[in-house]
N, C-alpha and C positions, 0 to 999 in steps of 0.2 A: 144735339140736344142741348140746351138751355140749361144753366144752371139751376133757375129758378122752376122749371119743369123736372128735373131732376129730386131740388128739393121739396116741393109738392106729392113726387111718388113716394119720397121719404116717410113723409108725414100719411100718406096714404097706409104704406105696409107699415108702421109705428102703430097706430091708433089699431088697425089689424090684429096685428104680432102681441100687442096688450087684452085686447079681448078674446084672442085665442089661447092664451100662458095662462087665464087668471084661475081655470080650477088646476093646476100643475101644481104641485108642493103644500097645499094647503091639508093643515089637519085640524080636525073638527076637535070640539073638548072631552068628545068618546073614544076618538083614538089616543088624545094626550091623557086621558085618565083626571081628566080636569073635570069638577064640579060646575054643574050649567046655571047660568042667571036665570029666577021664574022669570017666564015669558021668552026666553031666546031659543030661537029659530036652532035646530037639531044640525042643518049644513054651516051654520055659523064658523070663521074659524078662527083658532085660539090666537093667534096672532098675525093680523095682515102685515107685512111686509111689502109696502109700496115703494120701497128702496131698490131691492131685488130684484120686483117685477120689472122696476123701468130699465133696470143694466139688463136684462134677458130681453125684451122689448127691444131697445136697444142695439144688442147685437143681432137681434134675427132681422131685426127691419134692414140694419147696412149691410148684412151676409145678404140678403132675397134684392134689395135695392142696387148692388151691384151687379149681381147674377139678371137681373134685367136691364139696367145698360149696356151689361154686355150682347145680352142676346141684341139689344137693339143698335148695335155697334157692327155687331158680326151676323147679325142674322142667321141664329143658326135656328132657330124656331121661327119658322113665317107663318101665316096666314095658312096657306096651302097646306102644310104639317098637320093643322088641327082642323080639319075638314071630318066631318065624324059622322056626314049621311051619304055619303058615293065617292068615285073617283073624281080626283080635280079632273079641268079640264084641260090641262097641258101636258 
């Protein structure tokens, strides 16, 4: 595999791993006991931290990013593994 295919799945499970983390740690100004602006949204939360989110993003993209080079290094999950309507054919 390619580097540049490598870094590609990077960026694949990144932008993933970000949109998946974003409701994780987030607290609203009802749970901080913080007074709300008229007109702001009840899920709003008191303090985003896009610092955080990208080091968490981060490490799960290169934890999941190398756990899939390797499976495709060593092939320990093939094709045949995740067949999920009959038996393969071999």
């Amino acid at each position: 595999m390619q580097w540049t295919s490598i870094l590609a799945i990077y960026f694949l499970f990144f932008v993933f791993s970000a949109f998946v983390l974003l409701p994780f740690g987030v607290r609203t100004h009802d749970e901080a006991g913080i007074e709300k602006i008229p007109g702001q949204a009840d899920s709003a939360p008191v303090e985003f931290r896009a610092g955080r989110l990208l080091l968490r993003a981060v490490i799960l993209s290169a934890v999941v990013t190398t756990l899939y080079v390797l499976n495709y290094i060593y092939g320990w999950i093939t094709v045949d593994d995740i067949i999920l309507w009959g038996p393969s054919a071999g």
